[in-house]
Each structure stands twice: as C-alpha cells, then as structure tokens.
BAVO-551231 format. One record per residue (C-alpha): residue number from 0; residue in one letter; x, y, z. Coordinates in nm, 4 decimals, decimal comma. Example, Ala and Ser with C-alpha at 12.3 -4.5 7.8 and 13.67 -1.06 7.14 Angstrom:
REC   nr  rest         x         y         z
REC    0     A    1,2300   -0,4500    0,7800
REC    1     S    1,3670   -0,1060    0,7140
***
This chain:
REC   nr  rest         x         y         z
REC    0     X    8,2382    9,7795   11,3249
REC    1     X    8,3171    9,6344   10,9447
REC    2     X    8,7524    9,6044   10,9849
REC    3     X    8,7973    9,7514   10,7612
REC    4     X    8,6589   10,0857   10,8684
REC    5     X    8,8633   10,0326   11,2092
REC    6     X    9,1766    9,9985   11,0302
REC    7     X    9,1090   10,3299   10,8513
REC    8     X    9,0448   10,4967   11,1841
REC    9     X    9,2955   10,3493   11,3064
REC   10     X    9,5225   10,5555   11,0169
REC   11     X    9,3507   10,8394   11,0852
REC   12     X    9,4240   10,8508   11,4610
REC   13     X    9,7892   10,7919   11,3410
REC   14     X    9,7746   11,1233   11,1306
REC   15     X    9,6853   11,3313   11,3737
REC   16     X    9,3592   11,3935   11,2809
REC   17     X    8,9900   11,4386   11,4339
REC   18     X    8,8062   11,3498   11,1290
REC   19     X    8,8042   11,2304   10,7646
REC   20     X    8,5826   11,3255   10,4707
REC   21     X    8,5616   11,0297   10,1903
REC   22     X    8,4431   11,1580    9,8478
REC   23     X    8,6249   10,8839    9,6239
REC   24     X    8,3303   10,6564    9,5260
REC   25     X    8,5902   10,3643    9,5088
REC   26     X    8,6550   10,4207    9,8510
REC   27     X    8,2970   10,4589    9,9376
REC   28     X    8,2538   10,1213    9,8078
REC   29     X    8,5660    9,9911    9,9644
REC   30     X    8,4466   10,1088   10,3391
REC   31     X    8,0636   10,1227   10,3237
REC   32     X    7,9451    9,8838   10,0190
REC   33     X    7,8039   10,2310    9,8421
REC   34     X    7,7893   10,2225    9,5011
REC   35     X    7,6582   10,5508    9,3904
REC   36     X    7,7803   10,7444    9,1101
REC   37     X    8,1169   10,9789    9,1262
REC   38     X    7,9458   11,2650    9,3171
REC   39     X    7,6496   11,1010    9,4985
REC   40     X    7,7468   11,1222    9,8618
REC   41     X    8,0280   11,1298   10,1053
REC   42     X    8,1390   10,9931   10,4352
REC   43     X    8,2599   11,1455   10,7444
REC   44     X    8,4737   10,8854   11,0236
REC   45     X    8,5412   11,0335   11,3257
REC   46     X    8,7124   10,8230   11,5980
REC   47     X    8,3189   10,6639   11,7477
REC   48     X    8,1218   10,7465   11,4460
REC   49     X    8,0544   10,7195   11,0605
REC   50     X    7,8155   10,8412   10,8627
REC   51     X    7,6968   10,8031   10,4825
REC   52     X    7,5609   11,1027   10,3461
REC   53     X    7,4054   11,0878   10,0128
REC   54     X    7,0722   11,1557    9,8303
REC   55     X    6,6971   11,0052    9,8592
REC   56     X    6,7344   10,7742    9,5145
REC   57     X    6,9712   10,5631    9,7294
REC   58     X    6,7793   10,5455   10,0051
REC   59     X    6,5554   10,2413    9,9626
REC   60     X    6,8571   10,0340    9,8841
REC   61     X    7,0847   10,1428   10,1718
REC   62     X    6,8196   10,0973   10,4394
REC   63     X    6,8674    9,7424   10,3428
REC   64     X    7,2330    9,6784   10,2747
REC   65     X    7,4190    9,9437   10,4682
REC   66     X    7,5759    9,7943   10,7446
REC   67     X    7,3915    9,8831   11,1025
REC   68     X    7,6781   10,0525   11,2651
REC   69     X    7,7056   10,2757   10,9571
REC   70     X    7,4087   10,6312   11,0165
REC   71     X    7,2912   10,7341   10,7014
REC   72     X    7,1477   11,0970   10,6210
REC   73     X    6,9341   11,1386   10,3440
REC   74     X    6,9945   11,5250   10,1629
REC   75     X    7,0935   11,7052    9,8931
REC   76     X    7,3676   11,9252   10,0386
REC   77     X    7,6002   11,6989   10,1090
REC   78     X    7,8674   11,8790   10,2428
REC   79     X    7,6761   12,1077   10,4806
REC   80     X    7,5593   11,8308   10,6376
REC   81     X    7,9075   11,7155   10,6746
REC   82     X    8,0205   12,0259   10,8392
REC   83     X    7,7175   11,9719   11,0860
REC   84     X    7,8081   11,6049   11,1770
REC   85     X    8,1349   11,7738   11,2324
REC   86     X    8,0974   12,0954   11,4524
REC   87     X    8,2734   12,1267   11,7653
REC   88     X    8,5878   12,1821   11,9080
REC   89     X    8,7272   11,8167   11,8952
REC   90     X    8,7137   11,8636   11,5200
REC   91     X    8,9980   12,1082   11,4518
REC   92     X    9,2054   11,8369   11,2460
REC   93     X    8,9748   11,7166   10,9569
REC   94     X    9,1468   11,4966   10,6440
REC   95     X    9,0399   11,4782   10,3137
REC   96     X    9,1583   11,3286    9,9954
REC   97     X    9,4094   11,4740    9,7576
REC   98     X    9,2155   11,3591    9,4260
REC   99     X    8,9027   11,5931    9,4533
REC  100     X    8,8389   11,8540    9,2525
REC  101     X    8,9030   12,1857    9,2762
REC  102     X    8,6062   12,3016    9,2547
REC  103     X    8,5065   12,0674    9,5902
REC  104     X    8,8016   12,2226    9,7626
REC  105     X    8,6851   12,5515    9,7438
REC  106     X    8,3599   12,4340    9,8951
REC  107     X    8,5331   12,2407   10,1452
REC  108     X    8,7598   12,5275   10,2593
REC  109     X    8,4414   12,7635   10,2942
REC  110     X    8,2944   12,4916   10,5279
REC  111     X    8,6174   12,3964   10,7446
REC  112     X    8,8534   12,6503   10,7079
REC  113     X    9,2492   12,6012   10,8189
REC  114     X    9,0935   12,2506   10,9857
REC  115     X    9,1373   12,1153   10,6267
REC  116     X    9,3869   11,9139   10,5957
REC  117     X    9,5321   11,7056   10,2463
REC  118     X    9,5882   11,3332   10,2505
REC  119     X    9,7039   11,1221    9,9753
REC  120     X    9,6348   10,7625    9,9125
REC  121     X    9,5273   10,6397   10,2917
REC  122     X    9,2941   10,4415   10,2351
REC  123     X    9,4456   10,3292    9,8667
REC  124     X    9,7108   10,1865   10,1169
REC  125     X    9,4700   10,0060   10,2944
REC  126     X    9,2988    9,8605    9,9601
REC  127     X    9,6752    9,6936    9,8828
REC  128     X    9,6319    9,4462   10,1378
REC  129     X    9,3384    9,1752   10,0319
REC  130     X    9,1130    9,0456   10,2696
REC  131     X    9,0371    8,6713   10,1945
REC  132     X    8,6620    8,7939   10,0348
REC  133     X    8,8659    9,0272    9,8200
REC  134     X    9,1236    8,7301    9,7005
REC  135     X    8,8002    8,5243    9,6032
REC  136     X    8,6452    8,7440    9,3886
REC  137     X    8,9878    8,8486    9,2361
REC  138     X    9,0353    8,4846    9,1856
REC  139     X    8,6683    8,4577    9,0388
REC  140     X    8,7082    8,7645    8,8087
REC  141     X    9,0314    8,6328    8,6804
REC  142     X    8,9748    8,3018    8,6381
REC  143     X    8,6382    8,4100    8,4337
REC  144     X    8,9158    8,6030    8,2445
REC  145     X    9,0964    8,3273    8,1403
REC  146     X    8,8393    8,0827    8,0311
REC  147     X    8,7295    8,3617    7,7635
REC  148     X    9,0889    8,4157    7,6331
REC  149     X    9,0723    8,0314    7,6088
REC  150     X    8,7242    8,0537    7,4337
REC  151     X    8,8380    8,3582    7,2090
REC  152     X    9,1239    8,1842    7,0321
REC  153     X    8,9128    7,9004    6,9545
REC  154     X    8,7101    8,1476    6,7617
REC  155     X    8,9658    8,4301    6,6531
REC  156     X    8,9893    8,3173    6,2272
REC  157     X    9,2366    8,5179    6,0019
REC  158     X    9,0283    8,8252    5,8050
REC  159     X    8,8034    8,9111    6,1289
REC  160     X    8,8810    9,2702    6,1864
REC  161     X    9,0357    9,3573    6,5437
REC  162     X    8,7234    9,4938    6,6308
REC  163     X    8,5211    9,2075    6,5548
REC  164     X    8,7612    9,0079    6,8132
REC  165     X    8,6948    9,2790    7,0808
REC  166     X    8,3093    9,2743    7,0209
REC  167     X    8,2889    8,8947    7,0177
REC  168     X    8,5156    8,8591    7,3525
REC  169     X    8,3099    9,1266    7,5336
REC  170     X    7,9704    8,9597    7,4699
REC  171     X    8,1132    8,5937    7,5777
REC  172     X    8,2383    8,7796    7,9075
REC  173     X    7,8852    8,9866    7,9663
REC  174     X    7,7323    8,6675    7,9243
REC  175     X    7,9344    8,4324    8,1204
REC  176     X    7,8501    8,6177    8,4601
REC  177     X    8,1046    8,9551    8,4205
REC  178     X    7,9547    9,2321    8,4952
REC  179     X    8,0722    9,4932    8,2957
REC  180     X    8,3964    9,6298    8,1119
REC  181     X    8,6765    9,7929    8,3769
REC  182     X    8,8485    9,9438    8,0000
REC  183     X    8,7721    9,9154    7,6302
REC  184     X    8,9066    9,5679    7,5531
REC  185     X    9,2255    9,6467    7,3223
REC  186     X    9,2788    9,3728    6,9898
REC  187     X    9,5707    9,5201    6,8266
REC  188     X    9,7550    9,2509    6,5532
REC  189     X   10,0256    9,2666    6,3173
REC  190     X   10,2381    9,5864    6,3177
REC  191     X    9,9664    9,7254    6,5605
REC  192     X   10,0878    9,5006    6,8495
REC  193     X   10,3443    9,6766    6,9493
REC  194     X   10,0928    9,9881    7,0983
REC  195     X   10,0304    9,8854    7,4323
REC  196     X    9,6801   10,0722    7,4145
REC  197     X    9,5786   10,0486    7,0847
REC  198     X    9,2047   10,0614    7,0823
REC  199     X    9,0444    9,7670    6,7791
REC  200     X    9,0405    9,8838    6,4679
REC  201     X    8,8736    9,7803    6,1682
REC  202     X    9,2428    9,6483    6,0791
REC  203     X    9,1670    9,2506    5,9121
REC  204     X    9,3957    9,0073    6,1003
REC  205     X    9,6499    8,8472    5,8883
REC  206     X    9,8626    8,5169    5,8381
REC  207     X   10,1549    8,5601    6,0715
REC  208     X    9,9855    8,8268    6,2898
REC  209     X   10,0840    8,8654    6,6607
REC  210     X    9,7753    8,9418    6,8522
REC  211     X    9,7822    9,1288    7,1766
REC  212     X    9,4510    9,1303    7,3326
REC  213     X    9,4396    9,3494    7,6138
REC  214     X    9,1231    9,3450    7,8560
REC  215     X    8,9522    9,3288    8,2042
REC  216     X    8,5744    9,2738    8,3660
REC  217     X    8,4534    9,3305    8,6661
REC  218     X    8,2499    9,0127    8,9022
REC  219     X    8,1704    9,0652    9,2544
REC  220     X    8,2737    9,4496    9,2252
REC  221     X    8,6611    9,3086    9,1348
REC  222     X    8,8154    9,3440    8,8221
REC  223     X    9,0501    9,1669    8,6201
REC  224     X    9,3159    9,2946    8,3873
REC  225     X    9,4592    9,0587    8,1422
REC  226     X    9,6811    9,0899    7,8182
REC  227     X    9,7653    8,7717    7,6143
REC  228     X    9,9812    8,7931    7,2991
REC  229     X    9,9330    8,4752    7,0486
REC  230     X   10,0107    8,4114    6,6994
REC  231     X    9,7975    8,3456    6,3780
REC  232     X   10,0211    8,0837    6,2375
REC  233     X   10,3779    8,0921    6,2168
REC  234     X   10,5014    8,4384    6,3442
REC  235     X   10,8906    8,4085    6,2338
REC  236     X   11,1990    8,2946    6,4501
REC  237     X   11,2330    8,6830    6,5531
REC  238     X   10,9309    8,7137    6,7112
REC  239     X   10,9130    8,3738    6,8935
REC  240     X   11,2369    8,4781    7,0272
REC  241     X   11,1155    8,8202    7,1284
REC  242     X   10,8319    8,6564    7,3006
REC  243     X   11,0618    8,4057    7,4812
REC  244     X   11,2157    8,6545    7,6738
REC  245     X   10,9456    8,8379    7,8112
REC  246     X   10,8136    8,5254    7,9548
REC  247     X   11,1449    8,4694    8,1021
REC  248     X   11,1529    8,8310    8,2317
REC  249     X   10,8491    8,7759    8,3881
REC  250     X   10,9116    8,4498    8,5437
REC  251     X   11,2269    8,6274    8,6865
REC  252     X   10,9934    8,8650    8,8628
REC  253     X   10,8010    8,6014    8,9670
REC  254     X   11,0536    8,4616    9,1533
REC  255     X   11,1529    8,8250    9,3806
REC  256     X   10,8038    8,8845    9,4484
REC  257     X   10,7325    8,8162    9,8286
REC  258     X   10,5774    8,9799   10,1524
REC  259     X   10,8409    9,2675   10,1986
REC  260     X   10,9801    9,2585    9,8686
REC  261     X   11,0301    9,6043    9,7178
REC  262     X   10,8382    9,7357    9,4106
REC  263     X   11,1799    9,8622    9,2173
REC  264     X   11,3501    9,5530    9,2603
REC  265     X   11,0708    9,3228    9,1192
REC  266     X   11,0636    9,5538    8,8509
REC  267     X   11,4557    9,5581    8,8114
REC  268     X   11,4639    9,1699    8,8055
REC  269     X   11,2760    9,1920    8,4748
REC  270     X   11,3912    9,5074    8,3482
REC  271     X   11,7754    9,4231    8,3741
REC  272     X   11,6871    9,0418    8,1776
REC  273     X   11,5498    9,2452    7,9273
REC  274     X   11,8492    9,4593    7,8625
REC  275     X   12,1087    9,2441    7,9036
REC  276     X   11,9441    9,0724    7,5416
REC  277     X   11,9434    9,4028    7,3955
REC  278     X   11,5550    9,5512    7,4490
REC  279     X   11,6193    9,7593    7,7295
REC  280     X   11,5636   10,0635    7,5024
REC  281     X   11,2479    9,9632    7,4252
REC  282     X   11,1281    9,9052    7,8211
REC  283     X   10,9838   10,2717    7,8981
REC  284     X   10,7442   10,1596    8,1362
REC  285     X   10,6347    9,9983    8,4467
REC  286     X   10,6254    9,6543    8,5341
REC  287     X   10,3344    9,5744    8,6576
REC  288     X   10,0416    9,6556    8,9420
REC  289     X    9,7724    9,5716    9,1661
REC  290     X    9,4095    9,5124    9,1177
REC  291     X    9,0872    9,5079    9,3337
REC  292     X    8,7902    9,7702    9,2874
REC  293     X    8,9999    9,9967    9,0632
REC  294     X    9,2084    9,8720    8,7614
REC  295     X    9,4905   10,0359    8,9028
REC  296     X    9,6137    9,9778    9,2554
REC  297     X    9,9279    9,9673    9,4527
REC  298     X   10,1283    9,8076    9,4985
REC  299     X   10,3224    9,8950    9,1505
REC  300     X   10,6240    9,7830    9,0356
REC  301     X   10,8753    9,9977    8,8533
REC  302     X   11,1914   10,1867    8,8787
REC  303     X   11,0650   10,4784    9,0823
REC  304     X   10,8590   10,2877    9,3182
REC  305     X   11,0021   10,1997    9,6578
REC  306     X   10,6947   10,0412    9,8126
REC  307     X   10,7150    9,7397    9,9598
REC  308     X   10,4596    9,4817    9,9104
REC  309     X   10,2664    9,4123   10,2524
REC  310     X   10,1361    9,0632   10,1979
REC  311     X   10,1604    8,7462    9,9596
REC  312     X    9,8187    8,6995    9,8718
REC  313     X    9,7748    9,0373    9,6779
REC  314     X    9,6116    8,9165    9,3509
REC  315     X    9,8660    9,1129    9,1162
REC  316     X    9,8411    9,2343    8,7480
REC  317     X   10,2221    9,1966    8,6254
REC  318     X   10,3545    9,3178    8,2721
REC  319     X   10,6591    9,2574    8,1517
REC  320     X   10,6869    9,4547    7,8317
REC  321     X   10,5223    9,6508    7,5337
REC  322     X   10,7715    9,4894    7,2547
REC  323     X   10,5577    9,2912    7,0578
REC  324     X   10,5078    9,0491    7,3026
REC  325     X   10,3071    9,1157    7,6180
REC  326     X   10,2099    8,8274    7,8962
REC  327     X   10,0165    8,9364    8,1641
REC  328     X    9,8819    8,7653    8,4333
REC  329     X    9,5736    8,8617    8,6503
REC  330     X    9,5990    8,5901    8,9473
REC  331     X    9,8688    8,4224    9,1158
***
C-alpha cells in the first residue's frame, strides 16, 4: 500500500475511528492519483481496505493508472455504494471532512446516521509534509516560474496595458510545459500596486511604474505561486526604500524558518522589522504559506497560527507585505 494512504490510516486509527469518507478531489488526487472533477467520486479507507468509487467516464483511465491495491466501483450513486462498502457493526465510527457541502451532509447523515463523525484538515496535515516526488515537481513548477518572470521583463515595454503583460506571461508559461493557471495571473502597476489582488486592467504602464506581477501554474499536478515587484525606470528614493525593507523582512524570516519552528514566530520576525520602520499599520495580513496540489496549504505563517512546521524541505510560498513592494518566493 501507496504511504501515503498508510499514514492516513494510520491518523484515522488515531481518531478513533472505523472508517473515512474522502470527497475533496484534492485529496482524491493526493491519496489515489484521481483526477476527476469536484463531485465525481469518493473514497472510503477502512483499516484493510480502500476503495474509489466514481462513475463509468473514468473508468477506462483508472483501470490503467489506479494503483492495484486500490478496488474501484464503477456507479452513479456514489454514496450508497459507500454505505454498502461500509455496513456492519465494526463501522460505528465513520469520519468525514468538514469542507463538504451541506447539501452532502444531509445525504450523508441519511446514510450513516450518529456514526458520522466531522474531521477537519487530516489529511491537509498530511499534504504539509513533502515527499521527495512532491519537492521535485515543486522545484520544477517553480523554477518554470522563474524563468518566465525572467522572460517577461525582457518583454514588459512602458504603454502595454497590465493586461497585455498578464496575457503575454500566461501564453509563454502554457507553452513552456505548465499546465494550466492555479489563479488569474494579477499585473497591477503604478498606484494599482499596492492591491495585493488586483486583477490586469486595461491600465497603460507608465515611466516610474512599480509592477507587481502576481501568478502561479501548475506542472506535474504542483503549483507555483510567485509575486515579483520591479520597476519601469527610476521609481523614486521612497519606493526603493520601501522595497528594501521588505526584502530585509523577508530575509529575517528566512533565517527562523526551520523543522519545528512555529508559524507565528516566522511571521513575527518579519512583521516586527516592518514596524519598527514605521509600516506596521499597513501589515494586515499573513506572511506567507505552503504549496503542493492546492495554492494554499499549511503550513501558514501569521500571527494567529501556532503550527509548527514538520520538516525543512516543505517548498514554501512566503510574502512579506502588500505595501507597494511584494517579493515572494515559490522554492527554497
């Protein structure tokens, strides 16, 4: 059995319970390789057994990629099926996850009754820690990140409009081996760079302008997520200086981030440079996250989060501000 799907059994025997039902098609993908659409399937683990339950468009492909140990059933009714699979009296303790819908909980509590039972983020926890597969591709998808930043500001010209940037970057990405958008890629310049998601506009980029491009493709199922801040020409002394300190700030959390380190105090490290120089007021956000299948994963880093961060080679996604400067960094 894949190691992944042991350590999740492993959690589940930890909770207490008999059984799990996996809806989250992230998670799908993350234990199975399934990569259906949001709604196409589910998965049961028990403590022996897994099964894949989805629908007869995915069979042909599964019946060649879906790991051996894995059963599959092929059906419509998804969660019926589920209930069948698990039926008996060992299965009085059955977990499912806390970001379904409601209307799926109603049909879940018809089928299982008080053996429901709520669990949030297990196997997100699991996802924090990188296997060495998941720290290539992150490396991969990164690095492919980087080279078209370094091809964009060959190309970036003043009077282009934001969205022109935006267009032109996501075509050089699509056809440089990404395979598709995680988010709209954000070009905001000028007096625009200061919104941390402002979508391009047909704004024309000026003499002087900051740009913040903010943006982040998936290769090998991993994603990227990337903002760069440069200048078109001389920006002023104001900005540069600005821009100075959120690299510092950053380079400060650099330096507290290690296996065991908590999230708040990474955060803090950068957060507390940044307000000693008089910008704290302007730092209403997190510092920084993980990556891997999902543009957002733990571990974060920020004042409410106590985490601690289980292992060095995370590939991390780290922001140090939304003044109008932003450096972020998608690989260590």
């Amino acid at each position: 059995m894949d190691q992944r799907i042991v350590k999740f059994q492993d959690a589940i025997e930890e909770l207490g319970l008999d059984a799990f039902i996996v809806t989250n098609p992230v998670n799908l993908t993350y234990l199975t390789g399934f990569q259906g659409l949001p709604g196409d399937g589910c998965l049961t683990v028990t403590p022996k057994t897994v099964t894949l339950i989805t629908d007869a468009r995915y069979q042909e492909e599964l019946s060649q990629s879906l790991p051996k140990d894995i059963d599959l059933a092929i059906t419509r009714d998804y969660y019926q099926v589920a209930r069948k699979v698990l039926t008996g009296p060992k299965f009085q303790r059955v977990g499912f996850e806390t970001s379904i819908s409601f209307q799926l909980y109603q049909l879940l509590s018809q089928l299982f009754g008080d053996a429901l039972i709520a669990e949030d983020g297990v196997i997100e926890k699991l996802r924090e820690v990188k296997g060495q597969d998941e720290v290539a591709a992150l490396r991969k998808s990164t690095s492919l990140a980087s080279e078209g930043f370094e091809q964009l500001i060959k190309h970036v010209t003043v009077g282009q409009t934001e969205r022109q940037v935006s267009n032109w970057l996501n075509n050089w990405m699509l056809d440089h081996g990404a395979e598709k958008p995680s988010f709209d890629t954000i070009v905001a310049s000028g007096y625009r760079s200061a919104l941390p998601h402002g979508a391009a506009s047909n704004k024309q980029l000026a003499e002087a302008d900051m740009v913040t491009v903010d943006f982040g493709f998936y290769v090998d199922h991993y994603t990227s997520d990337i903002t760069r801040t440069f200048a078109l020409g001389d920006p002023g002394d104001q900005l540069k200086h600005i821009h100075e300190i959120v690299y510092q700030a950053q380079e400060k959390m650099f330096a507290v981030i290690k296996p065991g380190a908590n999230g708040r105090d990474v955060d803090a490290a950068g957060r507390d440079f940044i307000r000693k120089r008089g910008y704290g007021k302007y730092y209403e956000h997190g510092s920084g996250h993980g990556i891997g299948l999902d543009i957002h994963e733990g571990p974060n880093f920020g004042p409410r989060w106590q985490s601690n961060i289980s292992a060095i080679n995370n590939c991390h996604d780290r922001g140090t501000g939304d003044l109008p400067a932003q450096i972020r960094r998608g690989a260590d």
